[in-house]
Gaussian input, Z-matrix of N, CA and C with variables (Angstrom, degrees):
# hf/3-21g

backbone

0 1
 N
 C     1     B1
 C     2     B2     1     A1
 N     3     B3     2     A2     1     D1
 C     4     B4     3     A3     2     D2
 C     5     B5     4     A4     3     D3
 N     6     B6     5     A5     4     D4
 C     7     B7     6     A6     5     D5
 C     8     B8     7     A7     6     D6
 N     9     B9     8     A8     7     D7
 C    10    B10     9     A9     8     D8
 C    11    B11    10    A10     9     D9
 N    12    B12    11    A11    10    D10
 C    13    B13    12    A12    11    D11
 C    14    B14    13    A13    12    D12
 N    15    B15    14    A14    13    D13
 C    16    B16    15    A15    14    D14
 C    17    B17    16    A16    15    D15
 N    18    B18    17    A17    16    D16
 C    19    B19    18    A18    17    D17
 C    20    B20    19    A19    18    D18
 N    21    B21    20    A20    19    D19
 C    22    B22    21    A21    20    D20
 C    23    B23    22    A22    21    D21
 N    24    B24    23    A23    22    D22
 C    25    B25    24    A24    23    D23
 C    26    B26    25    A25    24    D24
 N    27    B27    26    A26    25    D25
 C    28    B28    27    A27    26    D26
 C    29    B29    28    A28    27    D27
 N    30    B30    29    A29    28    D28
 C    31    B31    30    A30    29    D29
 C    32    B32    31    A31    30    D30
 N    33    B33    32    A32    31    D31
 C    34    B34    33    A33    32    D32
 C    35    B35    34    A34    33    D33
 N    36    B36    35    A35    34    D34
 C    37    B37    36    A36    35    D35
 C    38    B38    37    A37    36    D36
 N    39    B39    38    A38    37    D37
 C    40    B40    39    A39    38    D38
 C    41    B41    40    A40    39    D39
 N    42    B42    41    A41    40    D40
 C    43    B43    42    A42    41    D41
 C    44    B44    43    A43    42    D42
 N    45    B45    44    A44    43    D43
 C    46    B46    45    A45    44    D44
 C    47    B47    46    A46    45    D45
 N    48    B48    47    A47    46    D46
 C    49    B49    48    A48    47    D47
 C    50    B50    49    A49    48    D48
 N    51    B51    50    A50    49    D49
 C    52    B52    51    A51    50    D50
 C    53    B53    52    A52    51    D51
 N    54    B54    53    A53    52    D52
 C    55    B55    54    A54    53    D53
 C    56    B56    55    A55    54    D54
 N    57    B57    56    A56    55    D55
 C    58    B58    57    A57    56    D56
 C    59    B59    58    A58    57    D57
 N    60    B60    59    A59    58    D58
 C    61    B61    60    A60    59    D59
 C    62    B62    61    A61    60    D60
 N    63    B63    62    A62    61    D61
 C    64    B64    63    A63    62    D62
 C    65    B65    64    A64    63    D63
 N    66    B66    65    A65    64    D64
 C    67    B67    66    A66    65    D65
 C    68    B68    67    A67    66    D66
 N    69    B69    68    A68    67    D67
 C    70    B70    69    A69    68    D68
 C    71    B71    70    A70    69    D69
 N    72    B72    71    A71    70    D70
 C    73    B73    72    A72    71    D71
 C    74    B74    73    A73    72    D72
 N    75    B75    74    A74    73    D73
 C    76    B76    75    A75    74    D74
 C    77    B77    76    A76    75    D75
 N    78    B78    77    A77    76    D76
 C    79    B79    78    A78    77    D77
 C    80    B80    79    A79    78    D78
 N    81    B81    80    A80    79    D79
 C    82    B82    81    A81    80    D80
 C    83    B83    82    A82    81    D81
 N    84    B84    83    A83    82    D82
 C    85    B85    84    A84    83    D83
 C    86    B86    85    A85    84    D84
 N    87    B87    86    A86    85    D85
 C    88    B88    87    A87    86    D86
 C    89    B89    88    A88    87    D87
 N    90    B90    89    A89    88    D88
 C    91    B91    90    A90    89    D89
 C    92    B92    91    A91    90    D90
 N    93    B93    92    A92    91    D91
 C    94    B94    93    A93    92    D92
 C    95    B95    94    A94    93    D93
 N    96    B96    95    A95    94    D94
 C    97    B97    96    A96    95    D95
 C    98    B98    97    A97    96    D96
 N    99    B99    98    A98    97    D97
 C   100   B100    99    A99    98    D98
 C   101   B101   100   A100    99    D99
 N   102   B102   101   A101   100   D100
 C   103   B103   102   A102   101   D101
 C   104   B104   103   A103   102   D102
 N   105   B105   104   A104   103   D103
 C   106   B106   105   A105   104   D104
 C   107   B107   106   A106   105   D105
 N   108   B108   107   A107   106   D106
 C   109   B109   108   A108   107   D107
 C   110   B110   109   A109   108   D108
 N   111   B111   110   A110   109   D109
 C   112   B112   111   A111   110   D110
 C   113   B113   112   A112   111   D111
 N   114   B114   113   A113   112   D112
 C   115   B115   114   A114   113   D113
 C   116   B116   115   A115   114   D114
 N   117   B117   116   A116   115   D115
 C   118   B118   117   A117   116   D116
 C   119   B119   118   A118   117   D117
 N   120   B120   119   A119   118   D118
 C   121   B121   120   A120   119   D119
 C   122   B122   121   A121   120   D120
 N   123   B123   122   A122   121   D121
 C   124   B124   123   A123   122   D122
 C   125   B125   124   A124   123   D123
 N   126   B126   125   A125   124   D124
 C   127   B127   126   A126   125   D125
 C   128   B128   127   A127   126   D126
 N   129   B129   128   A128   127   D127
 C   130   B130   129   A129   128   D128
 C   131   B131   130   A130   129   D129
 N   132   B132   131   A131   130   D130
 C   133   B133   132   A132   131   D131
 C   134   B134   133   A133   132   D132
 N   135   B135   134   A134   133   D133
 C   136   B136   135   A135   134   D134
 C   137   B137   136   A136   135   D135
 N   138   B138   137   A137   136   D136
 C   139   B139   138   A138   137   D137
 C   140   B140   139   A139   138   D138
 N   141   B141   140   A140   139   D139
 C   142   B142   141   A141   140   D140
 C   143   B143   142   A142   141   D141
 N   144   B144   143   A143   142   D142
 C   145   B145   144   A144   143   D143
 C   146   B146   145   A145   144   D144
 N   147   B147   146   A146   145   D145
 C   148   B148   147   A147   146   D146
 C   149   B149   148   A148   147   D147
 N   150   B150   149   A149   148   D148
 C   151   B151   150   A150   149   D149
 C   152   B152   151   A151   150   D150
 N   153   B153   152   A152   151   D151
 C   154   B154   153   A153   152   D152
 C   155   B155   154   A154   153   D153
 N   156   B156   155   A155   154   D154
 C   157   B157   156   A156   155   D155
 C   158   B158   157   A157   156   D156
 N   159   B159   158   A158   157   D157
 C   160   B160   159   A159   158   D158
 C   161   B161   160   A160   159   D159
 N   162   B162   161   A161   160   D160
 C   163   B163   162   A162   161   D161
 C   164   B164   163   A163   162   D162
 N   165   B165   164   A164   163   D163
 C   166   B166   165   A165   164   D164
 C   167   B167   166   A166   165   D165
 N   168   B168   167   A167   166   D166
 C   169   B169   168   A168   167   D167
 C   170   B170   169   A169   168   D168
 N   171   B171   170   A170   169   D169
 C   172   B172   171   A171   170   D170
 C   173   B173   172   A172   171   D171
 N   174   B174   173   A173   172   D172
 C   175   B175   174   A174   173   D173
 C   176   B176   175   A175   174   D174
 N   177   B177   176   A176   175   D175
 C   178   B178   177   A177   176   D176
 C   179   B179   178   A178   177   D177
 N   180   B180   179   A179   178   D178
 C   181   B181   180   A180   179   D179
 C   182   B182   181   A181   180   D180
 N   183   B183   182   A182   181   D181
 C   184   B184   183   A183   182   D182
 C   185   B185   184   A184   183   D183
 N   186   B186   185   A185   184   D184
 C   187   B187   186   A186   185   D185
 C   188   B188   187   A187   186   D186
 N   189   B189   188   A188   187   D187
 C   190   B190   189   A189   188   D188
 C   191   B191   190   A190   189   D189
 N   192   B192   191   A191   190   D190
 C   193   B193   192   A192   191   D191
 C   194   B194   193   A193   192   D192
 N   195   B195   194   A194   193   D193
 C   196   B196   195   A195   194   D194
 C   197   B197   196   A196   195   D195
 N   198   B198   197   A197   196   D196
 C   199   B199   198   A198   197   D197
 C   200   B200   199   A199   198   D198
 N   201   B201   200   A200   199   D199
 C   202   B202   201   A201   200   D200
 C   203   B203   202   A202   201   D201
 N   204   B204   203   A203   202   D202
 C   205   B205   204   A204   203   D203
 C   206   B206   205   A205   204   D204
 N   207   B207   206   A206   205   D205
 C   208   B208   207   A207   206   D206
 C   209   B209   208   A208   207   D207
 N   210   B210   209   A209   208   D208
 C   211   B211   210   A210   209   D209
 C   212   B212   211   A211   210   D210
 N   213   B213   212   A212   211   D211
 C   214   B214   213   A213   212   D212
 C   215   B215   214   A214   213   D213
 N   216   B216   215   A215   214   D214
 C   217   B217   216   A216   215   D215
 C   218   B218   217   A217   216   D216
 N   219   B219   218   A218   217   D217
 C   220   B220   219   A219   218   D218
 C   221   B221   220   A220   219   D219
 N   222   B222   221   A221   220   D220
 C   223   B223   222   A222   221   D221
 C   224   B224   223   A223   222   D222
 N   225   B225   224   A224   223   D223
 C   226   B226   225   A225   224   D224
 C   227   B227   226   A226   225   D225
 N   228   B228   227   A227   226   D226
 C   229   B229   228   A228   227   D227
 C   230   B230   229   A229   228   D228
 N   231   B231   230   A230   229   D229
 C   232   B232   231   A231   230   D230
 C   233   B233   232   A232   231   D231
 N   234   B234   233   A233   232   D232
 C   235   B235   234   A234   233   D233
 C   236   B236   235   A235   234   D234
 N   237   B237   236   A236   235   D235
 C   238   B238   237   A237   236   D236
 C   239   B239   238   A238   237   D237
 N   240   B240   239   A239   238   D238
 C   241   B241   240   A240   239   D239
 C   242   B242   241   A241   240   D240
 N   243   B243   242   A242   241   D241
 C   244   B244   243   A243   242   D242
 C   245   B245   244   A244   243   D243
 N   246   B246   245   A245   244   D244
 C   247   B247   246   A246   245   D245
 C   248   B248   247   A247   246   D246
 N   249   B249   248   A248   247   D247
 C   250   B250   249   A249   248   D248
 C   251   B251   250   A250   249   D249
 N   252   B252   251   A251   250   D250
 C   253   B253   252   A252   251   D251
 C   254   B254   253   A253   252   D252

   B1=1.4539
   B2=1.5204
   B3=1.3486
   B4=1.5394
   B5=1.1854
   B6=1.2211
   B7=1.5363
   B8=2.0355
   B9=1.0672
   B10=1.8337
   B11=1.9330
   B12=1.4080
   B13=1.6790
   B14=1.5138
   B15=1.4424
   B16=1.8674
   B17=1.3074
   B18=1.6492
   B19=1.6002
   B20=1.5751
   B21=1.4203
   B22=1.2064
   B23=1.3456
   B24=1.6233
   B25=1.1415
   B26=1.2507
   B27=1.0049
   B28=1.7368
   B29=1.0465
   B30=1.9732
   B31=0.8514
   B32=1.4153
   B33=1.3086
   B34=1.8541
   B35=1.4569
   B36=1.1884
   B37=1.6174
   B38=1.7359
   B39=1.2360
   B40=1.5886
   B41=1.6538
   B42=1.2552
   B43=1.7432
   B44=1.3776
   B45=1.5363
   B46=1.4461
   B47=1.2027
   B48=1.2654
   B49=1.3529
   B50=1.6455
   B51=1.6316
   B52=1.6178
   B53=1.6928
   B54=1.3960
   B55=1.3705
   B56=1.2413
   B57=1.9948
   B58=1.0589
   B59=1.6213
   B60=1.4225
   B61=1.4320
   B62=2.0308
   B63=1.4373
   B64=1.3853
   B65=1.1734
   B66=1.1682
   B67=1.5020
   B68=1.1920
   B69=1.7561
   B70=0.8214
   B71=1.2548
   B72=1.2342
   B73=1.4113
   B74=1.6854
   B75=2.0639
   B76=1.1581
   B77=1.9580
   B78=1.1755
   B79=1.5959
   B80=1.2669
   B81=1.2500
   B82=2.0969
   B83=1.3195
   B84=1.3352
   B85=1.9236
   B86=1.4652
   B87=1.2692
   B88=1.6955
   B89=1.9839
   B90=1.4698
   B91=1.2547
   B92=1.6369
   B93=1.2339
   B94=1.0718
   B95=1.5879
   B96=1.1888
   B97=1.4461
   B98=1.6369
   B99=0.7226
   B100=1.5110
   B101=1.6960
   B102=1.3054
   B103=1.2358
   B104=1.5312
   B105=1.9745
   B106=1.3302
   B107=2.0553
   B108=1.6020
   B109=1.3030
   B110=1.9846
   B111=1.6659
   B112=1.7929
   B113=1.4431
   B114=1.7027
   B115=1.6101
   B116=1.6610
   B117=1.6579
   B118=1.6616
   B119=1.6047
   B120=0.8964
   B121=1.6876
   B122=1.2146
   B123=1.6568
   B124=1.8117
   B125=1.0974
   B126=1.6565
   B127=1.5569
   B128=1.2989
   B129=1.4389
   B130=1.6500
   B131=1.7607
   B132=1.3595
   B133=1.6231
   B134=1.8286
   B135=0.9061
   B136=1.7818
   B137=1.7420
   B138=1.4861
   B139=1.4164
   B140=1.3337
   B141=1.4376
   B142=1.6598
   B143=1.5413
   B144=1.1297
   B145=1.2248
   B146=1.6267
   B147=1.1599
   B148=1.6374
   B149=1.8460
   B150=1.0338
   B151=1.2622
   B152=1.4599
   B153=1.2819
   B154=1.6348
   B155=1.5330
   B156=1.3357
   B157=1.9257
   B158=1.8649
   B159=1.5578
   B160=1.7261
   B161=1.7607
   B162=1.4750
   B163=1.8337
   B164=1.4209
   B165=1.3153
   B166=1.3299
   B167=1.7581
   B168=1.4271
   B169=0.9797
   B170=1.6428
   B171=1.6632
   B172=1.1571
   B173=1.5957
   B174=1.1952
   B175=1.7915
   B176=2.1470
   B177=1.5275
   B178=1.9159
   B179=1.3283
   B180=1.4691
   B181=1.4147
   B182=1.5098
   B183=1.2277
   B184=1.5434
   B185=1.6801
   B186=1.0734
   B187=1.7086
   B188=1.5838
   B189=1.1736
   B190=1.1124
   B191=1.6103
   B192=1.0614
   B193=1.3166
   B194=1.6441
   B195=1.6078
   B196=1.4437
   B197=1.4213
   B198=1.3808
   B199=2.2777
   B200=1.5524
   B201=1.5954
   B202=1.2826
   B203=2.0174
   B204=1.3148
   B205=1.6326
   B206=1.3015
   B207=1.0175
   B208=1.8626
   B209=1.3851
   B210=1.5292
   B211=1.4275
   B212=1.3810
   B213=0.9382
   B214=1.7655
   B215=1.8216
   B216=0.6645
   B217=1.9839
   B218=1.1388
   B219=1.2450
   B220=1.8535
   B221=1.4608
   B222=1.4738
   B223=1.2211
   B224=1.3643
   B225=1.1275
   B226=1.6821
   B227=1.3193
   B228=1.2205
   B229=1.4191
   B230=2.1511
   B231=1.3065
   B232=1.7864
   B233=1.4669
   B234=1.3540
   B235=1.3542
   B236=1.0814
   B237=1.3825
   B238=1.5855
   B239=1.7834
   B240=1.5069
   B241=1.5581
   B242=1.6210
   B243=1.4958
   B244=1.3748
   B245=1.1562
   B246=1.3437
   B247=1.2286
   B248=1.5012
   B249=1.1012
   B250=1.7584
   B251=1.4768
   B252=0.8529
   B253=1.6539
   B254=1.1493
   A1=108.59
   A2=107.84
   A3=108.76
   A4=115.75
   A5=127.31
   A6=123.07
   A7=113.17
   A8=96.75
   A9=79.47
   A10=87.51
   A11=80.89
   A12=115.42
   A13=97.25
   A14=101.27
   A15=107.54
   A16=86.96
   A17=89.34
   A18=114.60
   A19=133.60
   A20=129.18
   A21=120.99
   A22=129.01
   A23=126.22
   A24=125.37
   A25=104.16
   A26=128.52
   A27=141.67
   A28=109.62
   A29=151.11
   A30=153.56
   A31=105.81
   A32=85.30
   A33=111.28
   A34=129.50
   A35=137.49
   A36=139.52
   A37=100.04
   A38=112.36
   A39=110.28
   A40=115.87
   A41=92.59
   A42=106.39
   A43=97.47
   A44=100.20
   A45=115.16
   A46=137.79
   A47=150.66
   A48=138.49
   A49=103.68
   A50=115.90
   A51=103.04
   A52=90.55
   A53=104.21
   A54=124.91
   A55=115.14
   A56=113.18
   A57=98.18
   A58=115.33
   A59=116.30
   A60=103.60
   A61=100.55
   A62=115.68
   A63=109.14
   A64=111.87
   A65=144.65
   A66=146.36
   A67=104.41
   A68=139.13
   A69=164.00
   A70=139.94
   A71=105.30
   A72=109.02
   A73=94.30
   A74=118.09
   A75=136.80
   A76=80.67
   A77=128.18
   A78=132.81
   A79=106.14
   A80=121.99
   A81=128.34
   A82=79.20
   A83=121.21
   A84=141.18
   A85=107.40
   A86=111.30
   A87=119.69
   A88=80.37
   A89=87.34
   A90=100.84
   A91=104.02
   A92=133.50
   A93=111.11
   A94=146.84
   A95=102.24
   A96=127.24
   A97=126.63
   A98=112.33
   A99=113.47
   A100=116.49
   A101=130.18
   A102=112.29
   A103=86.54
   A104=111.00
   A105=109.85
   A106=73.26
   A107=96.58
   A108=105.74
   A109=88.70
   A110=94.64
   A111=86.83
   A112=77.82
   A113=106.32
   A114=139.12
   A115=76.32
   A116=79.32
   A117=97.50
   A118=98.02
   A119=151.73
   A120=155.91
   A121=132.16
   A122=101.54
   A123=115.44
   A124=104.10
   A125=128.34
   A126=132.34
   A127=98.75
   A128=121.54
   A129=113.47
   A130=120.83
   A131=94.05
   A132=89.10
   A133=101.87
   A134=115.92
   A135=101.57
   A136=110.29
   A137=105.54
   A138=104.98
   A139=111.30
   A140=105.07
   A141=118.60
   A142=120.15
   A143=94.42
   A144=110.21
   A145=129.02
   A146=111.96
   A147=117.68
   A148=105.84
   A149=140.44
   A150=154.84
   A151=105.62
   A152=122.77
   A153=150.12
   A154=126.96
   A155=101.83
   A156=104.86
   A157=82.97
   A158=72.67
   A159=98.69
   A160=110.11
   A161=109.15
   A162=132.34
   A163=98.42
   A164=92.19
   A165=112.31
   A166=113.56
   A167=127.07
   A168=108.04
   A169=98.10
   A170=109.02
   A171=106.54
   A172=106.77
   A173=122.62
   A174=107.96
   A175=91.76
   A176=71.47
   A177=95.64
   A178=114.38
   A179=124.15
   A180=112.23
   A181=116.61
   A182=129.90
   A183=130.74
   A184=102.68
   A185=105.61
   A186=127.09
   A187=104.12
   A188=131.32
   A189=119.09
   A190=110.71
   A191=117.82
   A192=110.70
   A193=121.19
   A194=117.41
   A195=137.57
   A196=118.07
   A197=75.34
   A198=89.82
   A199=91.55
   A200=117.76
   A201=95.20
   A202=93.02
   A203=106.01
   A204=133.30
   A205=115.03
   A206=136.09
   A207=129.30
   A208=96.21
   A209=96.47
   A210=127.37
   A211=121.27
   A212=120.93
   A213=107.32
   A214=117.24
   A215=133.13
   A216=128.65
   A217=102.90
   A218=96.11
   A219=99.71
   A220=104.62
   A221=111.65
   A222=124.75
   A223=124.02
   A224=133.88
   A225=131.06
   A226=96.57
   A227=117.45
   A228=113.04
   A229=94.97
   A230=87.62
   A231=99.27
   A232=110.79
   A233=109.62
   A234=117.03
   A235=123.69
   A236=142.30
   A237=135.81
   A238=119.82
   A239=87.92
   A240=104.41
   A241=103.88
   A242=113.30
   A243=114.46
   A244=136.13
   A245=101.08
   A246=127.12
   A247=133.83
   A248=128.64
   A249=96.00
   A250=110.45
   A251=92.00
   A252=125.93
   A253=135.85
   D1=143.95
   D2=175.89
   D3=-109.59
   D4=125.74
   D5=-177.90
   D6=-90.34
   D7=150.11
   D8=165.73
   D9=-169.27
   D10=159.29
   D11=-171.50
   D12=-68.30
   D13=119.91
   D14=168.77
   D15=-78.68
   D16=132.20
   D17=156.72
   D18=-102.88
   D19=152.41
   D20=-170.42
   D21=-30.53
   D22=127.63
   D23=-174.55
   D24=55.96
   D25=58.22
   D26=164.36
   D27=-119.57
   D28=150.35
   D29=153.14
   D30=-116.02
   D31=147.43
   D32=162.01
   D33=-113.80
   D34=96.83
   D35=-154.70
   D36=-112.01
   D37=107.04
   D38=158.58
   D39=-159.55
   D40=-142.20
   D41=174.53
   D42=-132.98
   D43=106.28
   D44=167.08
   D45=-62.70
   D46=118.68
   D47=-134.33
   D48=-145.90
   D49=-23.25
   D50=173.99
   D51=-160.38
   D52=163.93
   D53=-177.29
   D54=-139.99
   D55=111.03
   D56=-178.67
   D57=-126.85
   D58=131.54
   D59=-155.20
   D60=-109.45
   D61=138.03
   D62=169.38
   D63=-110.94
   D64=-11.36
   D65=148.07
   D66=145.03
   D67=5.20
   D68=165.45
   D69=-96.62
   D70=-65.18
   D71=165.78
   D72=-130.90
   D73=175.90
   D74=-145.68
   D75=-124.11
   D76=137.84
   D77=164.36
   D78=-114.18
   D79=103.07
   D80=-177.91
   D81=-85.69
   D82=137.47
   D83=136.61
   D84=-94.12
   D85=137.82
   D86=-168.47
   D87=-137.87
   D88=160.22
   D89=-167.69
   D90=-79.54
   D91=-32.27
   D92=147.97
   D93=12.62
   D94=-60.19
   D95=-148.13
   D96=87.59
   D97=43.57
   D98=-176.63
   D99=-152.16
   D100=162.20
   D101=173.44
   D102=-156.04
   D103=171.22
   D104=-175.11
   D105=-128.87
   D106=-164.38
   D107=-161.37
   D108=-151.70
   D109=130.79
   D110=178.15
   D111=-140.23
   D112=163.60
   D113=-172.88
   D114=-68.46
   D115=143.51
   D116=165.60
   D117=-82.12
   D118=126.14
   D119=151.35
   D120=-75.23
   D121=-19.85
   D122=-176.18
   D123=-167.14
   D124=151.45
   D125=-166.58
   D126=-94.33
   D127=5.85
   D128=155.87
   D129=-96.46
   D130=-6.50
   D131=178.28
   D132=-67.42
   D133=-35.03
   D134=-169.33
   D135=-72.88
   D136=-19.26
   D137=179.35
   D138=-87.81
   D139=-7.19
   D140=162.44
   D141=-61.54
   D142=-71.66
   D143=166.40
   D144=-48.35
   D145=-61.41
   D146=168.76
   D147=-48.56
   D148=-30.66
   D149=-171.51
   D150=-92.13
   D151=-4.36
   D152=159.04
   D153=-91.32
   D154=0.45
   D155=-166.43
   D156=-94.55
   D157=128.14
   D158=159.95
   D159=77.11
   D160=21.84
   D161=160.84
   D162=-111.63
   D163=156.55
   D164=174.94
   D165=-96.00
   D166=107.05
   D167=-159.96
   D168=-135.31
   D169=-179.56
   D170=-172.16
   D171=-129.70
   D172=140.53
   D173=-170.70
   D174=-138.35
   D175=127.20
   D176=173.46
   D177=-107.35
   D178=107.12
   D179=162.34
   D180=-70.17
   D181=160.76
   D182=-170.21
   D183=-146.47
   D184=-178.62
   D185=174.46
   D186=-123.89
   D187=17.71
   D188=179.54
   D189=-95.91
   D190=132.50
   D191=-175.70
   D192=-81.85
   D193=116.18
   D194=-170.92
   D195=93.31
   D196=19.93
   D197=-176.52
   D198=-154.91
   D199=68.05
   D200=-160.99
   D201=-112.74
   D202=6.37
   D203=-174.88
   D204=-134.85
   D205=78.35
   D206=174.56
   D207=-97.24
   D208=145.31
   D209=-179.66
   D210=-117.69
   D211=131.63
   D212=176.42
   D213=-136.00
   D214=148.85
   D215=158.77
   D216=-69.07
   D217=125.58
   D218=145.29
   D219=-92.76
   D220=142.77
   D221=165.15
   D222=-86.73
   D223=160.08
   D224=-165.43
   D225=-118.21
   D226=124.29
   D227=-172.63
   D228=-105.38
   D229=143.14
   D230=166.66
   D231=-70.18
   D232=151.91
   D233=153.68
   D234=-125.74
   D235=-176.02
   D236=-148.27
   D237=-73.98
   D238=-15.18
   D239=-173.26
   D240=-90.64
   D241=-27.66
   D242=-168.72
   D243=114.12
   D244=-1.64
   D245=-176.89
   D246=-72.41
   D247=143.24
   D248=173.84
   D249=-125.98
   D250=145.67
   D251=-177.49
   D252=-94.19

């Protein structure tokens, strides 16, 4: 797996699967196989994140200052069979 540093206005969209933090920067694993790596910014972003394993989520680095990481859920929507998607 290759890791690399999300850069500004970059997104990352998957299913997050592990979180690994070195006190520096944050390592997302998405089921994929792949993961990117963003600055830790606050000692709640990793409890963010860990509270994210096994959602499908989406992560934006930014330039805005105190929003410099947004996080969001994706939701899984059903379809007629039941399925999710």
């Amino acid at each position: 797996m290759t890791d690399k540093m999300l850069k500004e206005w970059q997104e990352a969209v998957g299913d997050l699967t592990e979180v690994k933090d070195d006190g520096f920067v944050i390592t997302l694993e998405f089921t994929t196989i792949w993961g990117v790596e963003v600055p830790r910014m606050t000692k709640d972003l990793i409890k963010k994140f860990k509270g994210m394993v096994g959602k499908r989520i989406g992560v934006l680095r930014t330039d805005i200052p105190g929003k410099e990481i947004l996080v969001r859920e994706i939701k899984r929507k059903k379809n007629r069979g039941g399925c999710n998607l």
